[in-house]
C-alpha positions as CSV (number, residue, x, y, z in Angstrom):
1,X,102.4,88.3,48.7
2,X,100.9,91.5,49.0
3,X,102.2,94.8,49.9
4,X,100.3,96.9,52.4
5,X,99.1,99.6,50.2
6,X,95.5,99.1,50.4
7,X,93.7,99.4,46.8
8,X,89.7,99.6,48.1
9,X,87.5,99.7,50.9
10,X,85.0,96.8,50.5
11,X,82.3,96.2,52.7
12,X,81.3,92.6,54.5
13,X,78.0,92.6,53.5
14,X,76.6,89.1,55.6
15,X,78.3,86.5,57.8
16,X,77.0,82.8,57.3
17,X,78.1,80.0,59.8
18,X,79.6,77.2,57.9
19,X,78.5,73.6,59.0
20,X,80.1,72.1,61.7
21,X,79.3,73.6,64.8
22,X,81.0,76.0,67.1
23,X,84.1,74.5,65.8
24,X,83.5,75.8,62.1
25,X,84.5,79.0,60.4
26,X,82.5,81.3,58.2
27,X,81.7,82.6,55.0
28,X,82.1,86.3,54.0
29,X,80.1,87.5,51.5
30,X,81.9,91.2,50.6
31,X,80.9,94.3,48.4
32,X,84.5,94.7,46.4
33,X,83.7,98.3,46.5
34,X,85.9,99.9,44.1
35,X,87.9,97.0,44.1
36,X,88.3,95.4,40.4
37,X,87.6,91.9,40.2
38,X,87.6,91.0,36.5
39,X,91.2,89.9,36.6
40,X,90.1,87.7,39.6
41,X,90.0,84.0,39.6
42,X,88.8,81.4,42.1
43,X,91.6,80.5,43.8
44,X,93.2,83.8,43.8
45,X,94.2,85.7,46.9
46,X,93.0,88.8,48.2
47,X,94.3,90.6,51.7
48,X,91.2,91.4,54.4
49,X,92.1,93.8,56.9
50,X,95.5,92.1,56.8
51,X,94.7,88.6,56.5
52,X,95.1,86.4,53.1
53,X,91.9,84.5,52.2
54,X,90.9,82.7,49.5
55,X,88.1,83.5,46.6
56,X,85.3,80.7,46.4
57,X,82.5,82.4,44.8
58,X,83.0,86.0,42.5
59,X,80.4,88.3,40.5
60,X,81.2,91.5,39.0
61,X,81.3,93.6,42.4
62,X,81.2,91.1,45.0
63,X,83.5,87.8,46.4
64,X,83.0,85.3,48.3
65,X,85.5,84.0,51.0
66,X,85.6,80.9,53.8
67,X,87.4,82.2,57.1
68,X,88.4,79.0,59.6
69,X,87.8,79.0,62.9
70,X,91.6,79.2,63.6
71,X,91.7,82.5,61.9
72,X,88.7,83.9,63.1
73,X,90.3,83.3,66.8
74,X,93.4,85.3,65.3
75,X,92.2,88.1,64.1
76,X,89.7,91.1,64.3
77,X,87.0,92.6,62.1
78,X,86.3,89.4,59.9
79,X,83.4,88.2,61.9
80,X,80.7,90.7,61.5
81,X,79.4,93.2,59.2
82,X,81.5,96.5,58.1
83,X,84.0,98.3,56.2
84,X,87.6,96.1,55.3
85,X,91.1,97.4,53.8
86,X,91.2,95.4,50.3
87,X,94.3,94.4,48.3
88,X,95.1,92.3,46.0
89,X,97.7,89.0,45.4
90,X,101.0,90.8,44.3
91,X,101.8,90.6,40.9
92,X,105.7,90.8,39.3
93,X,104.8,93.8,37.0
94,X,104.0,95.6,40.1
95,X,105.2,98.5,42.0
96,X,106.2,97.7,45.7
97,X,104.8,100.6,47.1
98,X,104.5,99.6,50.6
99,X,106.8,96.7,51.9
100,X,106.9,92.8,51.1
101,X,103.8,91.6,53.4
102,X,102.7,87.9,53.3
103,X,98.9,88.4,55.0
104,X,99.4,86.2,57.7
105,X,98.6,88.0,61.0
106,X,100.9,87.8,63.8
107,X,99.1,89.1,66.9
108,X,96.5,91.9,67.9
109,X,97.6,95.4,69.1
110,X,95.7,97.7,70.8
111,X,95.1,101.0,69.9
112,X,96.1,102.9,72.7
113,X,96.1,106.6,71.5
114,X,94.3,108.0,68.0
115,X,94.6,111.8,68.3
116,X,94.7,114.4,65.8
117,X,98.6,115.8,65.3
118,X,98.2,119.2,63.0
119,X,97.0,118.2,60.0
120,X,97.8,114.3,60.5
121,X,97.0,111.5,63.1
122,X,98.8,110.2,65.6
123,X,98.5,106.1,66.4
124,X,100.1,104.4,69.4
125,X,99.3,100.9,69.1
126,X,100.3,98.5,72.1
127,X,101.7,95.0,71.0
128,X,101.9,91.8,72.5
129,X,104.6,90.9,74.3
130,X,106.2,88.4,71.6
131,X,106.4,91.1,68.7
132,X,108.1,93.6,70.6
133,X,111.4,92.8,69.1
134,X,110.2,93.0,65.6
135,X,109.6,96.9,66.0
136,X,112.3,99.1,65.6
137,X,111.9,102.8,64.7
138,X,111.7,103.6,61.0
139,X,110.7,99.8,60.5
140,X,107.4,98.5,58.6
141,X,104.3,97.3,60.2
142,X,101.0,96.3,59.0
143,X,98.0,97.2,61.0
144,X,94.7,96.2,59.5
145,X,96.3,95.2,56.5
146,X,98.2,98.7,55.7
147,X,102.0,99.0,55.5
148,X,102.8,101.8,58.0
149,X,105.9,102.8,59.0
150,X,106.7,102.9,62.9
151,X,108.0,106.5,64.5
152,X,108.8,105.6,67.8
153,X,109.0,102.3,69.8
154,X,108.8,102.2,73.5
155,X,109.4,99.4,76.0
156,X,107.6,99.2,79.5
157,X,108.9,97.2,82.0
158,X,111.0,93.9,81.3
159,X,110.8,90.1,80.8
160,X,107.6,88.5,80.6
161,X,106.2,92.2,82.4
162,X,107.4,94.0,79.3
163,X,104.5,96.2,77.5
164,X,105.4,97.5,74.0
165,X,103.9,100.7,72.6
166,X,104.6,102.0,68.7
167,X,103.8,105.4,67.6
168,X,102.7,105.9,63.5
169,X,101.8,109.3,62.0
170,X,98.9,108.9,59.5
171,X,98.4,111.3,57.2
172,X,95.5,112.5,55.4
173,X,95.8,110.2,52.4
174,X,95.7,107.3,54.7
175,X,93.2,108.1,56.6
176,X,90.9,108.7,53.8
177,X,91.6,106.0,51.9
178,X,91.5,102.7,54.8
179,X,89.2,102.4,57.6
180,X,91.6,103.2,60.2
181,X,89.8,106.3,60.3
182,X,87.0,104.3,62.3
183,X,89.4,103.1,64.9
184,X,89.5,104.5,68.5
185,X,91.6,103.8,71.9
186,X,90.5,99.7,73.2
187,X,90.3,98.6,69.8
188,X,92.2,95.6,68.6
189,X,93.8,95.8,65.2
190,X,95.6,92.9,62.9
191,X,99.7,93.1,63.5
192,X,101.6,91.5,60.6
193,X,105.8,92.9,61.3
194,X,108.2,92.8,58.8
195,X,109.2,89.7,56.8
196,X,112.9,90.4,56.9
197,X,113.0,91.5,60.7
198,X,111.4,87.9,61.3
199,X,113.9,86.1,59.2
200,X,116.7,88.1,60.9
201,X,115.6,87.2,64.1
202,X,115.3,83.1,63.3
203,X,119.1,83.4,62.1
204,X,120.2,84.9,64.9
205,X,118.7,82.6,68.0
206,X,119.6,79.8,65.4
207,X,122.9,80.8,65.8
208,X,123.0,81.5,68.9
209,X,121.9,78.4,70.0
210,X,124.5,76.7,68.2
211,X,127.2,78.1,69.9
């Protein structure tokens, strides 16, 4: 489990093709950046840009990670060289800063709007069709592996035709801190929605469907 509240901004430093063809994955070799990594074991999980991988190979600034072919398809930003959000596996002792987040990426947005608001940012992200519901105003999202908080939701349309745009106000903290400062309208950025809103909505078309 993670959080959302981004502790470094590594860098992937190479991408190497694992064996197995165009069907394999690939290995990240990433600058930790400020990042600590003593307290790190192999095994241990660490949050890129959003999405929980796995430490294989560690030095004092630098980790290595294997990324599949399945979630390489699934997300953005893991596949070539550049600057990643970093956080680490959750711990009990912890503060929950952000919001409960479990690094597993539901769907790409699209950054639709990335303005500057006064002295903050405003970011309208576009979702895909099947996390609309998830968003509510004042509800948690995680784009690129930061826990935001959403300031307006609107719906476009209806059905199958129906386009989902969320608003988030970034303030200068954030954008300092995380490489959303890079981001610009047509990019695509890692969705993760919140944990309970997903459990909510299995109980209810659960019971629904039992009536």
């Amino acid at each position: 489990m993670f959080t959302g509240i981004v502790a470094a901004v590594g860098k992937i430093a190479s991408v190497t093709p694992l064996e197995g063809g165009s069907f394999a994955g690939v290995r990240l070799d990433i600058n930790a950046g400020g990042l600590p990594l003593a307290d790190v074991a192999l095994g241990d999980s660490i949050a890129i840009n959003g999405a929980c991988m796995t430490v294989v190979e560690k030095d004092d600034s630098s980790f290595r990670v294997d990324v599949s072919r399945e979630s390489l398809n699934r997300t953005v930003g893991l596949d070539k060289a550049g600057e990643v959000n970093l956080e680490k596996a959750l711990t009990l002792n912890e503060r929950l800063g952000g919001h409960l987040v479990s690094g597993h990426v539901d769907g790409l947005g699209v950054v639709r709007k990335f303005e500057p608001v006064g002295e903050s940012w405003e970011l309208v992200i576009e979702a895909p069709h099947e996390l609309a519901k998830f968003l509510a105003y004042k509800g948690s999202i995680v784009v690129n592996g930061v826990s935001l908080t959403v300031n307006r939701v609107t719906d476009i349309g209806a059905g199958k035709d129906l386009v989902c745009q969320f608003s988030i106000n970034l303030i200068p903290h954030t954008i300092s801190v995380t490489t959303l400062k890079h981001l610009a309208v047509g990019h695509n950025v890692n969705l993760e929605v919140d944990l309970i809103a997903r459990y909510v909505e299995r109980m209810v078309s659960v019971g629904a469907a039992g009536k």
